[in-house]
LUMVEX-33571 format. One line per field, with one value per residue (C-alpha): residue number from 1; residue in three letters; x, y, z. Coordinates in Angstrom, 2 decimals. Example, Ala and Ser with C-alpha at 12.3 -4.5 7.8 and 13.67 -1.06 7.14 Angstrom:
2
marnu 1|2
gugu ALA|SER
xx 12.30|13.67
yy -4.50|-1.06
zz 7.80|7.14
This chain:
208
marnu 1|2|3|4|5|6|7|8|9|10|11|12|13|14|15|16|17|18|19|20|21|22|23|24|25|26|27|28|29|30|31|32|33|34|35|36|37|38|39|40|41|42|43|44|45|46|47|48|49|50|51|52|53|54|55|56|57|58|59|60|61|62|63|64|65|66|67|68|69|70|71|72|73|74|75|76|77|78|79|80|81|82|83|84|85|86|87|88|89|90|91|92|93|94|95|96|97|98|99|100|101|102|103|104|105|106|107|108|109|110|111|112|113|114|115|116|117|118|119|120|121|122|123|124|125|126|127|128|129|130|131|132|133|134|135|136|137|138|139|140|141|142|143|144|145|146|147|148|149|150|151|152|153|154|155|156|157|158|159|160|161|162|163|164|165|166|167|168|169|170|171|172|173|174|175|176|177|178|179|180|181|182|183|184|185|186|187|188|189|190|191|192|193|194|195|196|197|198|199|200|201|202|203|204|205|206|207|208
gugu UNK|UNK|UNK|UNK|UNK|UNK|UNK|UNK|UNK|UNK|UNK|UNK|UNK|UNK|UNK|UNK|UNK|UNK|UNK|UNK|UNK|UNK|UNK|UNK|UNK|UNK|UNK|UNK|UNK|UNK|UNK|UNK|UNK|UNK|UNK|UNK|UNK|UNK|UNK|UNK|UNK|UNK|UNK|UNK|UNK|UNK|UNK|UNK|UNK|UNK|UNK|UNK|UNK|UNK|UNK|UNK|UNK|UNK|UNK|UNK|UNK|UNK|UNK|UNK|UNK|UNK|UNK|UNK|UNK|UNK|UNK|UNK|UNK|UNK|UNK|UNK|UNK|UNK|UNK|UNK|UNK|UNK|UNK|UNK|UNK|UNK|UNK|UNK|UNK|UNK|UNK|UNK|UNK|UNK|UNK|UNK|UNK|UNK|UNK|UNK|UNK|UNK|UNK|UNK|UNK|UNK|UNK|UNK|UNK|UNK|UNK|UNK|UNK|UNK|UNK|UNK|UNK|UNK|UNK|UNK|UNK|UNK|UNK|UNK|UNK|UNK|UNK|UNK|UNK|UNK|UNK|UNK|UNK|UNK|UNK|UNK|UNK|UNK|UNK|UNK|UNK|UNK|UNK|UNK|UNK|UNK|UNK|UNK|UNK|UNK|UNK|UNK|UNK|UNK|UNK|UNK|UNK|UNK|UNK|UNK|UNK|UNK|UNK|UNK|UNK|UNK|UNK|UNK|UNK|UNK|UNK|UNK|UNK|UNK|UNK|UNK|UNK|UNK|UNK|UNK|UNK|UNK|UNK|UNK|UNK|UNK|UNK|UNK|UNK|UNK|UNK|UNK|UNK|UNK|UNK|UNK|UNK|UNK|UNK|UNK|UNK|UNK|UNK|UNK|UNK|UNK|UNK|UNK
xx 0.00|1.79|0.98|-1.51|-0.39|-1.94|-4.19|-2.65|-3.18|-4.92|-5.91|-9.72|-12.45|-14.03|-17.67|-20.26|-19.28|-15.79|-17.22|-16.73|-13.25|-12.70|-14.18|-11.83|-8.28|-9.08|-8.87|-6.53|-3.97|-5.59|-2.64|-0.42|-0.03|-0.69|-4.30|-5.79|-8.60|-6.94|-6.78|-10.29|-13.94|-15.44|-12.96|-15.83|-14.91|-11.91|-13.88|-16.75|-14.65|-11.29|-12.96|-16.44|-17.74|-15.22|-17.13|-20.67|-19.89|-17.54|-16.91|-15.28|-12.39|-11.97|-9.53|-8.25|-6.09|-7.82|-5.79|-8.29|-10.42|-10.78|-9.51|-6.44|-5.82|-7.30|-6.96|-10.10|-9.87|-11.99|-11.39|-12.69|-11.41|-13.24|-16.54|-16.11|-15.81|-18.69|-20.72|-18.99|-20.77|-24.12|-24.66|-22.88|-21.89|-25.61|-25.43|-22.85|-23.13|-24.96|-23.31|-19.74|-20.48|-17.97|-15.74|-15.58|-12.96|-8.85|-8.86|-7.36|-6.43|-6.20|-9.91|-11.27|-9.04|-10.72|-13.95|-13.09|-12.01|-15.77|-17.38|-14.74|-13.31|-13.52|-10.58|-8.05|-8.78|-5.60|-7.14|-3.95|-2.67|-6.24|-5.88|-3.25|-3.69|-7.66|-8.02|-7.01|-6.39|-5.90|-4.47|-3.76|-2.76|-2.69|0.44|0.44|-0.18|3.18|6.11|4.82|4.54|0.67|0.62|2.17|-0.10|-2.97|-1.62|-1.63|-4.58|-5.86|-3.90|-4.93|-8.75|-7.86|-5.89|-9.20|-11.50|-9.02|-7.67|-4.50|-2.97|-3.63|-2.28|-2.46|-1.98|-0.61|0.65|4.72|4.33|3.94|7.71|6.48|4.29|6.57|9.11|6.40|5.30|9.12|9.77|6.76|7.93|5.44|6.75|6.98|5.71|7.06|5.56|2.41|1.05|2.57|3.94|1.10|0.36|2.68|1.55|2.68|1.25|1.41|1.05|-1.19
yy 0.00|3.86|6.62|8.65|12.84|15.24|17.04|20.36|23.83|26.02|29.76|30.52|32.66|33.08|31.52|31.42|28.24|29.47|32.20|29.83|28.66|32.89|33.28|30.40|31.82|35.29|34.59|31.89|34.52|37.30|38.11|39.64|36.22|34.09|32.45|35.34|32.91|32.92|36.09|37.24|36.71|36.66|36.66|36.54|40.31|39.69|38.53|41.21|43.72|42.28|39.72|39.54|43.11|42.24|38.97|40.57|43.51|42.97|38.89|39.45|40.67|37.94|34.63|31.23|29.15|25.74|22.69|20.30|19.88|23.66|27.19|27.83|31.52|34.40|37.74|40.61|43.78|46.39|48.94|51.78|52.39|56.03|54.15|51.30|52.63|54.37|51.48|49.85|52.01|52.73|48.91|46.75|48.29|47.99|44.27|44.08|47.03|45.24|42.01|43.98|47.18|50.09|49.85|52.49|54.36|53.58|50.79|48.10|44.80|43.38|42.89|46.18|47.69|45.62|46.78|50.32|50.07|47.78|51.40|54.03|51.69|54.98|55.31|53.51|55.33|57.16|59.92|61.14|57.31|56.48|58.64|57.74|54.26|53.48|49.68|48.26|44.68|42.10|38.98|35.75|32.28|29.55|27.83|24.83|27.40|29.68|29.94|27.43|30.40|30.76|34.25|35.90|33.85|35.27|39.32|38.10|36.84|39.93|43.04|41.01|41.34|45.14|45.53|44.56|47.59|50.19|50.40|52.48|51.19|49.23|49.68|48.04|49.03|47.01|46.93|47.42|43.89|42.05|41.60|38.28|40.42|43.24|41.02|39.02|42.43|43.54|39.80|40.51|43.72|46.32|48.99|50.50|54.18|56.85|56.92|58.42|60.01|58.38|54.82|52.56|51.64|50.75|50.87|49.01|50.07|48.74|50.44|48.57
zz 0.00|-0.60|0.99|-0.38|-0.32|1.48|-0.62|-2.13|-0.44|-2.81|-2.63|-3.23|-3.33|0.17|0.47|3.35|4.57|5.57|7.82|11.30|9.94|9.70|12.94|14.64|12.38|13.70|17.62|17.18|15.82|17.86|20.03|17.98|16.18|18.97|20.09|21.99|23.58|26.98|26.92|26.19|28.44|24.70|21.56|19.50|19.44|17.13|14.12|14.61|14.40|12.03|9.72|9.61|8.52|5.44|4.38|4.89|2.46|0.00|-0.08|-3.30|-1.99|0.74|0.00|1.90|2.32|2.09|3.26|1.59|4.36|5.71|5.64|7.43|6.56|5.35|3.46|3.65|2.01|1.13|-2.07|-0.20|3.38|3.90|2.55|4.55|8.07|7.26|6.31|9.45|11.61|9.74|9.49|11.29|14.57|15.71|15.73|17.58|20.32|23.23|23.09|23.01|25.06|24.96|27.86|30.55|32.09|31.28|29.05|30.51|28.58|25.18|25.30|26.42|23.88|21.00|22.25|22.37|18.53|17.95|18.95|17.03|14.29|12.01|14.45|12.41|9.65|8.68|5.82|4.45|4.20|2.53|0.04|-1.44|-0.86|-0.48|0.22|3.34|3.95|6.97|6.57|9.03|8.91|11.23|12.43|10.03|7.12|7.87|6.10|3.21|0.69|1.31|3.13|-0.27|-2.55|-0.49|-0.83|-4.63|-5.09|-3.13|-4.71|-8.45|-7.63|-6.38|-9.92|-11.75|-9.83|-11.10|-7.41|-7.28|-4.05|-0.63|3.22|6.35|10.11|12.58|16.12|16.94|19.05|16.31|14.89|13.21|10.85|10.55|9.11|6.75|5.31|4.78|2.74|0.67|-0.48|1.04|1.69|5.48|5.41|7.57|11.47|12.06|15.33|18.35|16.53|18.02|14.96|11.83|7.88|4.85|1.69|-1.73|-5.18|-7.33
């Protein structure tokens, strides 16, 4: 008898099915790159505020990682950062405002934090980065899907289905903490633009 291979990781469009498997990738890489469930009273947080507005609106520009059996990883963009914040807290914010109530006070954990942001996400919208570079993009992967090529075949598949809607360029913000991105983003050619405000947060951007 041989051994049969394991069935071939692909890159695909996202579908409705995958939303759990987006759910689970989200808080399991919710800690700067580490499983924030410890960490969290409710980390269904992570996904309402990081994943799942991106599926419900533009599932177009969302793409896995499949292993053959389930999504791994993930990429969700939008084309329109400005429009989407809006739409963020027009339409989905009100789902999501009495299960996830704004915190009170100093904010005081990783969790309260991520709540805070739930209630002003129009907060990390940088304007003057936006314009020049309107979509926005998060991406994560599970363990068994890193450093196996799969992160940059996702940005590809991504900044290809930007190309298409005439969109001239795309950032990201992320925390300082997380030298594990920082480094992916440098590999994959983004470029690192200058700091902004206080450093809390750092942005790659990409020309399209």
């Amino acid at each position: 008898m041989t051994a049969t291979s394991p069935p071939p990781l692909t890159i695909r469009p996202y579908e409705p099915g995958d939303l759990d498997a987006l759910r689970d990738i989200c808080v399991r890489t919710g800690l700067y790159g580490q499983d924030a469930t410890p960490h969290y009273r409710d980390p269904a947080v992570l996904p309402a505020l990081f994943a799942e507005p991106y599926a419900a609106f533009d599932p177009g520009l969302v793409f896995v990682a499949d292993n053959g059996q389930r999504a791994i990883g993930y990429v969700v963009g939008t084309a329109d950062s400005a429009a989407f914040f809006a739409a963020f807290r027009e339409r989905w914010l009100p789902r999501f405002a009495e299960r996830f109530p704004e915190p009170s006070g100093p904010l005081e954990g990783p969790e309260e934090q991520v709540r805070y942001l739930l209630h002003h996400a129009e907060d990390m919208l940088d304007a003057e980065v936006a314009a020049e570079y309107p979509a926005h993009l998060h991406i994560d992967l599970l363990p068994e899907g890193q450093r196996r090529g799969l992160g940059r075949r996702l940005l590809a598949t991504l900044f290809d289905a930007l190309r298409e809607r005439g969109v001239p360029g795309v950032h990201l913000g992320m925390s300082p903490l997380n030298d594990g991105a920082r480094r992916f983003y440098e590999r994959v050619g983004m470029t690192r633009l200058p700091q902004r405000g206080d450093g809390s947060v750092i942005h790659f951007a990409q020309r399209l």
